[in-house]
PATORDO-240790 format. One record per residue (C-alpha): chain; x negated, y negated, z; residue number from 1; residue in one letter. Coordinates in steps of 0.2 Angstrom, whole numbers, plus 5000, padded with zeros to 4 digits. Layout:
% residues N
DOKOL	A	X	Y	Z	NUM	A
...
% end
This chain:
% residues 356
DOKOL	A	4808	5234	4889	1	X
DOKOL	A	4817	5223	4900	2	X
DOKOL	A	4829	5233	4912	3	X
DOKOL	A	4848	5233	4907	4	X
DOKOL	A	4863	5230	4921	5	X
DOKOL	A	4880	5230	4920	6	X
DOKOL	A	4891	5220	4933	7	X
DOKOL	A	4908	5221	4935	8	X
DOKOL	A	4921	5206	4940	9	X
DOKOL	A	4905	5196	4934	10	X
DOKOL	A	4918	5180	4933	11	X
DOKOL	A	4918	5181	4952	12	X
DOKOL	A	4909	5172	4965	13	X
DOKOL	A	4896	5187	4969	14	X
DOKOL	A	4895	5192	4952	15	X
DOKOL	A	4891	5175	4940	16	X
DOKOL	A	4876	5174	4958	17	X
DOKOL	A	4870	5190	4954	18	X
DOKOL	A	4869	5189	4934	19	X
DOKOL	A	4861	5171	4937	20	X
DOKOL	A	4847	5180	4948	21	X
DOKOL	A	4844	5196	4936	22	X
DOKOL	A	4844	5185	4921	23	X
DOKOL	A	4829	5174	4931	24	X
DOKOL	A	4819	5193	4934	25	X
DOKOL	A	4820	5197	4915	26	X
DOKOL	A	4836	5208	4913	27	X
DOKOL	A	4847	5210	4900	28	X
DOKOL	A	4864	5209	4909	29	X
DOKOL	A	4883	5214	4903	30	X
DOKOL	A	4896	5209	4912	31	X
DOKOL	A	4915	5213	4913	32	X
DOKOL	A	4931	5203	4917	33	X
DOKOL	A	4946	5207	4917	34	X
DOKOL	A	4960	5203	4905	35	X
DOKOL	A	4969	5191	4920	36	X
DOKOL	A	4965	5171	4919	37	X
DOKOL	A	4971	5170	4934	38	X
DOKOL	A	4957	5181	4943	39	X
DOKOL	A	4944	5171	4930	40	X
DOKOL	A	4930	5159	4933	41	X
DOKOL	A	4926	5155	4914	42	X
DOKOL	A	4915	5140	4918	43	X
DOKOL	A	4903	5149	4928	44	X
DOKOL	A	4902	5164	4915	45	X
DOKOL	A	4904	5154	4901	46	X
DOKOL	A	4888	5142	4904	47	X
DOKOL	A	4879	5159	4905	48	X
DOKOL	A	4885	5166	4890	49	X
DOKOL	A	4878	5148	4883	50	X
DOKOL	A	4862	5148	4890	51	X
DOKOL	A	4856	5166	4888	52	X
DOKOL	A	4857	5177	4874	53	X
DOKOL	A	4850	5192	4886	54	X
DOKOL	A	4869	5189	4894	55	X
DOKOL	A	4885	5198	4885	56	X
DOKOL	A	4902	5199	4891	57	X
DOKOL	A	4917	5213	4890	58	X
DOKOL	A	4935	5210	4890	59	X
DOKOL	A	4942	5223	4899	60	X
DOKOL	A	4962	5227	4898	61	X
DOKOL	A	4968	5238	4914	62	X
DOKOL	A	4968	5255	4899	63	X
DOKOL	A	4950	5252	4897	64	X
DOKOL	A	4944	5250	4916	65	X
DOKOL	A	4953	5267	4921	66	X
DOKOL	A	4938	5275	4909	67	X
DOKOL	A	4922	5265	4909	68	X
DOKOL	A	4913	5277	4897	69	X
DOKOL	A	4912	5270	4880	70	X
DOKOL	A	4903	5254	4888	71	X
DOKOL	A	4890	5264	4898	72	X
DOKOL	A	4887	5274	4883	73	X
DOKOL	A	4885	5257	4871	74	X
DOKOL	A	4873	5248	4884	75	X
DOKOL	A	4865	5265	4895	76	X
DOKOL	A	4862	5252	4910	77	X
DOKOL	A	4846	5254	4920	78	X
DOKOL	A	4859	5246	4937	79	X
DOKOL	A	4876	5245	4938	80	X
DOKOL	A	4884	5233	4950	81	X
DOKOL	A	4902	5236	4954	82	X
DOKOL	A	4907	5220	4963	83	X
DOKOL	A	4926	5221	4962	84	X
DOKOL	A	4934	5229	4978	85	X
DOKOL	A	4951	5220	4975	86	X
DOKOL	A	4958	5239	4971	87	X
DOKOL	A	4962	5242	4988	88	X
DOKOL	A	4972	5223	4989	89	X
DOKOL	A	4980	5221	4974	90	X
DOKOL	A	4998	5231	4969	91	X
DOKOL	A	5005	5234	4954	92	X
DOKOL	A	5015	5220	4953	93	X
DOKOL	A	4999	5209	4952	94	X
DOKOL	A	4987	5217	4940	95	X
DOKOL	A	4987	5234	4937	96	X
DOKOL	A	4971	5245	4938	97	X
DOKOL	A	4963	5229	4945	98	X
DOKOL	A	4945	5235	4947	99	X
DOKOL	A	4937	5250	4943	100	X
DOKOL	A	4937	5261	4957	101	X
DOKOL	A	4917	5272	4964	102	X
DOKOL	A	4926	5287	4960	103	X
DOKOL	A	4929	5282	4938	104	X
DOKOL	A	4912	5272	4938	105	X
DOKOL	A	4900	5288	4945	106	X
DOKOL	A	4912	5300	4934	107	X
DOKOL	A	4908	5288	4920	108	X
DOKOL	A	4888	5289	4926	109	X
DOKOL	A	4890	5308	4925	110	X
DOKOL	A	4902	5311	4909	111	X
DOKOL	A	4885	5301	4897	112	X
DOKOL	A	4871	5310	4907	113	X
DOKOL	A	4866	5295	4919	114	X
DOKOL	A	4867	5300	4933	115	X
DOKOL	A	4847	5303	4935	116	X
DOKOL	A	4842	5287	4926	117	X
DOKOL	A	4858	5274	4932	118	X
DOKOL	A	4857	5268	4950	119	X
DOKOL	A	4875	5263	4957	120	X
DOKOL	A	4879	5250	4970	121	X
DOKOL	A	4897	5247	4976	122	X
DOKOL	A	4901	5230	4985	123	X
DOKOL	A	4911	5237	5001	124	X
DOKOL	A	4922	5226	5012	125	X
DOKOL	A	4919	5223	5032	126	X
DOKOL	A	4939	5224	5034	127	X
DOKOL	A	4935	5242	5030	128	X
DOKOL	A	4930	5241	5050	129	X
DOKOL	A	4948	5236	5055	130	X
DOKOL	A	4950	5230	5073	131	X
DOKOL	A	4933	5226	5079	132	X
DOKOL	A	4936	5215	5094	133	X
DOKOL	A	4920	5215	5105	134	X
DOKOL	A	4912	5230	5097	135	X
DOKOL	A	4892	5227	5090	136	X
DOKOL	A	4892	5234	5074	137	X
DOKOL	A	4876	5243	5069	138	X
DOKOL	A	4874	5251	5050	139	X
DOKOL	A	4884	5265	5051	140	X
DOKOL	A	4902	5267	5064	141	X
DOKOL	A	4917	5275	5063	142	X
DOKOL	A	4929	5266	5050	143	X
DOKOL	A	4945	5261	5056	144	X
DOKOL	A	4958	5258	5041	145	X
DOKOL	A	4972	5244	5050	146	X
DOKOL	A	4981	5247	5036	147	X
DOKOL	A	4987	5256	5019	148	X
DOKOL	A	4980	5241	5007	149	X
DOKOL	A	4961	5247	5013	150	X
DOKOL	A	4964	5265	5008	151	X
DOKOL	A	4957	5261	4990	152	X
DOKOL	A	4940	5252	4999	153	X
DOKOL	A	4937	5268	5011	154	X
DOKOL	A	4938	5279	4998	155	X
DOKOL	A	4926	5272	4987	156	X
DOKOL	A	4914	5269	5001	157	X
DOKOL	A	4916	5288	5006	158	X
DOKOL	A	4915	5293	4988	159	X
DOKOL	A	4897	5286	4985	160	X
DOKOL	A	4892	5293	5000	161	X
DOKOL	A	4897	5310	4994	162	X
DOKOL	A	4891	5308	4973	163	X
DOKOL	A	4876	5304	4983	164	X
DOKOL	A	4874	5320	4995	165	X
DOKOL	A	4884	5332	4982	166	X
DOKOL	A	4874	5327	4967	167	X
DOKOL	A	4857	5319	4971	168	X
DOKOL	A	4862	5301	4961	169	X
DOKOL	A	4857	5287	4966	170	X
DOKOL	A	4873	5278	4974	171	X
DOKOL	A	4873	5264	4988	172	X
DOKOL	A	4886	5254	4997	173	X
DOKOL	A	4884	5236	5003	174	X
DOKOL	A	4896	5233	5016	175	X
DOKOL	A	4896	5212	5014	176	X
DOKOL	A	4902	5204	5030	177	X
DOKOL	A	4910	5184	5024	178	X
DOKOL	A	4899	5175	5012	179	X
DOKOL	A	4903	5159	5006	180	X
DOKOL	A	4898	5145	4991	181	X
DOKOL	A	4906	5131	4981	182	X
DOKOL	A	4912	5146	4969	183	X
DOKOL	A	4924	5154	4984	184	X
DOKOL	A	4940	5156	4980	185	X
DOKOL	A	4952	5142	4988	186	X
DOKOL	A	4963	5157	4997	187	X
DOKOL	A	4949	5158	5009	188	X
DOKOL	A	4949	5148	5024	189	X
DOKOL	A	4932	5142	5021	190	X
DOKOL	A	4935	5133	5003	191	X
DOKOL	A	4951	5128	5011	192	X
DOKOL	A	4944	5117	5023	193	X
DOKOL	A	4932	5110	5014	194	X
DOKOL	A	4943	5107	4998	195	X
DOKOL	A	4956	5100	5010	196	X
DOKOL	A	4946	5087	5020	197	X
DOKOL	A	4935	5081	5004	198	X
DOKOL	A	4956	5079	4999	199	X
DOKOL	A	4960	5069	5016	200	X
DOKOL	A	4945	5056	5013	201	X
DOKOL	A	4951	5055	4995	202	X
DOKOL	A	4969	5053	5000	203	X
DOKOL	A	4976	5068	4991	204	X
DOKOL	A	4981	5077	5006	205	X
DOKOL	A	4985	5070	5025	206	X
DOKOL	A	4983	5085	5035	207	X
DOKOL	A	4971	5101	5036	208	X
DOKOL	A	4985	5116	5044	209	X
DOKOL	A	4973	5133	5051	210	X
DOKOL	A	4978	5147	5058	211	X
DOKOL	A	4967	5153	5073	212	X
DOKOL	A	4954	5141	5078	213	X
DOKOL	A	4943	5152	5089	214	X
DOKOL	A	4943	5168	5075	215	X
DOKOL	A	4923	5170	5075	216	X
DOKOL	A	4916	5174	5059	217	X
DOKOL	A	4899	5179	5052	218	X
DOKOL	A	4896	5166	5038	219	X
DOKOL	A	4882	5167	5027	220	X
DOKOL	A	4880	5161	5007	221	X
DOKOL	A	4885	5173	4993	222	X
DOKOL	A	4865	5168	4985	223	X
DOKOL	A	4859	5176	4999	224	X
DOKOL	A	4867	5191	4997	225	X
DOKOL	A	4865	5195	4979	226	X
DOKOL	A	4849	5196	4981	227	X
DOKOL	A	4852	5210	4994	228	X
DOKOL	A	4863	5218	4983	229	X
DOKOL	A	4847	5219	4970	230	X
DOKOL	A	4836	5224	4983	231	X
DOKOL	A	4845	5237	4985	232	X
DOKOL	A	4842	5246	4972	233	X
DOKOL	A	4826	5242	4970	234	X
DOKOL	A	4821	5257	4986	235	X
DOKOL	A	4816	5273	4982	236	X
DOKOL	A	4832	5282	4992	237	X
DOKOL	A	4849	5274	4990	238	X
DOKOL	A	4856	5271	5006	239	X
DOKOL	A	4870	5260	5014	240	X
DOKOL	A	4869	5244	5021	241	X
DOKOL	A	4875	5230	5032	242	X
DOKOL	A	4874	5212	5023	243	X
DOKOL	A	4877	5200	5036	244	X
DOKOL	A	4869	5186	5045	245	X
DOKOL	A	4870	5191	5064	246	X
DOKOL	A	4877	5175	5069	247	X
DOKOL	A	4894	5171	5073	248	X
DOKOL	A	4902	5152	5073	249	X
DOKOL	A	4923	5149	5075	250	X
DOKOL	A	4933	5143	5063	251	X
DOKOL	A	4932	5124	5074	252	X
DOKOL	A	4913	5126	5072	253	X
DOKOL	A	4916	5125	5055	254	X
DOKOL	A	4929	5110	5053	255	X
DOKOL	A	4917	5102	5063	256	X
DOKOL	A	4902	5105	5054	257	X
DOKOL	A	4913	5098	5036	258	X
DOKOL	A	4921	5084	5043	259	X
DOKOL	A	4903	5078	5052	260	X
DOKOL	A	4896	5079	5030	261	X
DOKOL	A	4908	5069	5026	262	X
DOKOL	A	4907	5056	5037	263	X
DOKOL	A	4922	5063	5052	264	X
DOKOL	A	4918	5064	5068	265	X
DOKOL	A	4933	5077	5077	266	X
DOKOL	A	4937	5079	5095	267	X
DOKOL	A	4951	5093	5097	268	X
DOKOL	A	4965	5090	5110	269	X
DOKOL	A	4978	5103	5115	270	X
DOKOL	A	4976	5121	5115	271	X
DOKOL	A	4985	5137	5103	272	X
DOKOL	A	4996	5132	5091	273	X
DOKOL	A	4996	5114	5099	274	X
DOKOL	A	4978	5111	5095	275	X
DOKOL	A	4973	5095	5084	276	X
DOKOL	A	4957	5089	5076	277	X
DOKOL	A	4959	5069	5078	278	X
DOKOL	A	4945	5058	5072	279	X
DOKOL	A	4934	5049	5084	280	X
DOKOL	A	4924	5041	5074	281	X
DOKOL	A	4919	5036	5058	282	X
DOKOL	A	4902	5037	5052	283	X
DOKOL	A	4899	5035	5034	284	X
DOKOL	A	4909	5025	5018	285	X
DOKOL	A	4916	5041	5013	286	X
DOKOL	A	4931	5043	5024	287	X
DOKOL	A	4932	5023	5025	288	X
DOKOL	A	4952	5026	5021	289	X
DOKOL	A	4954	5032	5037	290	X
DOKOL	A	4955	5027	5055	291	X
DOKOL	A	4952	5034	5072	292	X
DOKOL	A	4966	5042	5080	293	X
DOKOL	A	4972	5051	5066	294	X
DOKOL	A	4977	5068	5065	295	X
DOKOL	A	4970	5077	5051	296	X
DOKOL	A	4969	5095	5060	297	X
DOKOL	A	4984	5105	5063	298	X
DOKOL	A	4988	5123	5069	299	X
DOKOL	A	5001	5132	5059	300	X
DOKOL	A	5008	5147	5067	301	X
DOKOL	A	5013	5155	5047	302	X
DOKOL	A	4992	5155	5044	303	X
DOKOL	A	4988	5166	5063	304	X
DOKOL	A	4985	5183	5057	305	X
DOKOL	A	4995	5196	5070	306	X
DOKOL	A	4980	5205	5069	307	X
DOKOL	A	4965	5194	5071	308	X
DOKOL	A	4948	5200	5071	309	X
DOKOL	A	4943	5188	5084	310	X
DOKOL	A	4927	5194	5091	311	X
DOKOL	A	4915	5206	5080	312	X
DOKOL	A	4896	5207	5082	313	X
DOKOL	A	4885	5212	5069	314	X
DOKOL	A	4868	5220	5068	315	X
DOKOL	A	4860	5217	5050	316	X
DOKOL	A	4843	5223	5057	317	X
DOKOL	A	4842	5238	5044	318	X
DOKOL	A	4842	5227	5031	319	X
DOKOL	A	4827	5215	5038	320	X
DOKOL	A	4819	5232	5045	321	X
DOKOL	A	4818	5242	5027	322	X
DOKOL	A	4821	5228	5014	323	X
DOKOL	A	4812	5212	5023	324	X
DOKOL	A	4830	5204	5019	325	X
DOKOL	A	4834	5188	5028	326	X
DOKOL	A	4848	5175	5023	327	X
DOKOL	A	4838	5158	5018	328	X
DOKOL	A	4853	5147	5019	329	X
DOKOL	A	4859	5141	5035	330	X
DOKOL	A	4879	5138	5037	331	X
DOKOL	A	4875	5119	5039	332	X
DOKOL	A	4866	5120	5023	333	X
DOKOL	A	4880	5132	5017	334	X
DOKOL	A	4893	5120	5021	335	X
DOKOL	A	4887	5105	5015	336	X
DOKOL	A	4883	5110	4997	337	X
DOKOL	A	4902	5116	4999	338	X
DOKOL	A	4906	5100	5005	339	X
DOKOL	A	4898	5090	4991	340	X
DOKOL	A	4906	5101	4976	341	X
DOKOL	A	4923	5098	4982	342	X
DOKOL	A	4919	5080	4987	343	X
DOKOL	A	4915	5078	4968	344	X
DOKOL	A	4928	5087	4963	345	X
DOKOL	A	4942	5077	4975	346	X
DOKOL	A	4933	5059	4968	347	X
DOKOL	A	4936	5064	4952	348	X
DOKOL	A	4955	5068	4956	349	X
DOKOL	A	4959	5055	4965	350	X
DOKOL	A	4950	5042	4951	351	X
DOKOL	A	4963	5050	4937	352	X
DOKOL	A	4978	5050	4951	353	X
DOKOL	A	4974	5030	4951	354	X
DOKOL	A	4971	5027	4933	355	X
DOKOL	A	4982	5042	4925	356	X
% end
């Protein structure tokens, strides 16, 4: 019989990845969404549902994911993958009882007598480390919580550790450092430069505004990363690890990278908030609408966190070490298949802005 996994925020970017790769390895797999369209990627979860009948999805309303029981008693999952950390983010004027929190899921586990036969991975958050500037980070430091809207995401994390310790059941933590793909939300930066200067060479937009152009980040593609999460649970102990690329690039690293696949060469002039990315050159028919000298790069001093995590270095080597886990997309390869999705996606804008 095939193994049985139950994903949760399956309609995100790590989950509709992660169902796409258990469905390829043969397992039944159920997910759950929320009852909020706003949080929904229904195109991505919908082709599933189309395509696979090993592939079934739950509605959940906030009631029903405060007691996740009667599902774990329908399905008795083999893996559960619990994917939304947005609890410790969200408040309750957004959506109330956002995700479902390690502390419900393992009482869940326990409450139908899984908790020697269900193995439990919970997606932590690298914020959970708070100010990091300059410190190497291996797989385990002391957490620093910056501020209260983490509470939710330490908890959790400590509360696997201890269902783990205190009643010998199989409960991990993956603590996922930024990872990217054409199915990131457009409030992070990386989606928001690429949307934005496929936009500029389309002429929906003039001008790129960023926040701080040297933030470092580790940047690595949310396939990748799934496959971790599965590997995961795959050992014969659960134990926590670090999913991260060990390579850092700035934010201009970036810009530079998606301006170059779509044609832009950039040279920056000026420095801090009076920094500018203005075109050099132009290589390629794509941004043809444009012309050297233009500015399409500006720093806006609303988008500079007061508390930037400018300098962080991490040490994934447990995870090569113990699971022979290496990232097999490159962020050039990253970027340019995000390039390319939202280059499609501005054409196809910009072709019904000019024909209505």
């Amino acid at each position: 019989m095939s193994k049985v996994a139950l994903i949760t925020n399956i309609s995100g970017q790590d989950g509709s990845y992660l169902a796409e790769l258990l469905l390829k390895k043969g397992y039944t797999v159920h997910g759950i969404i929320p009852h909020n369209p706003v949080l929904n990627n229904k195109s991505v979860s919908d082709d599933l549902h189309a395509g696979h009948p090993e592939f079934h999805i739950h509605h959940f309303d906030h009631t029903e994911i405060s007691n996740p029981g009667r599902l774990l008693a329908l399905i008795r999952p083999d893996e559960i993958y619990n994917l939304d950390i947005t609890s410790g983010t969200v408040t309750h004027a957004t959506l109330p009882g956002a995700g479902i929190s390690a502390l419900r899921m393992l009482e869940a586990i326990r409450s139908q007598g899984l908790e020697h036969t269900t193995r439990y991975y919970h997606a932590s958050s690298s914020a959970l480390y708070g100010l990091v500037n300059g410190m190497s980070i291996n797989d385990m430091v002391t957490l620093n919580v910056p501020s209260a809207n983490r509470v939710a995401q330490i908890s959790d994390f400590w509360t696997a550790v201890n269902y783990r310790e205190t009643f010998g059941m199989f409960a991990c933590n993956g603590i996922l450092f930024n990872h990217e793909s054409p199915r990131r939300s457009e409030s992070f930066v990386t989606r928001k430069i690429t949307r934005g200067l496929a936009n500029i060479t389309q002429g929906l937009e003039k001008c790129l505004y960023l926040g701080n152009l040297n933030a470092l980040r580790d940047w690595g593609h949310a396939r990748d990363y799934v496959k971790m999460q599965w590997l995961m649970l795959q050992q014969e102990k659960p134990e926590d690890f670090v999913i991260a690329t060990g390579i850092q690039f700035t934010v201009r690293q970036f810009v530079t990278f998606a301006a170059l696949e779509l044609g832009i060469k950039l040279r920056f002039v000026g420095k801090g908030i009076e920094e500018k990315g203005v075109i050099a050159a132009i290589i390629s028919p794509v941004a043809a609408a444009l012309k050297v000298g233009d500015v399409i790069v500006e720093v806006d001093p609303r988008y500079i966190r007061p508390a930037e995590v400018s300098k962080a270095s991490v040490n994934p080597s447990k995870a090569r070490r113990q699971l022979g886990w290496a990232p097999e997309t490159s962020l050039q390869d990253l970027v340019i298949e995000m390039v390319q999705a939202d280059l499609a996606f501005a054409k196809k804008a910009a072709r019904l802005k000019l024909y209505g």
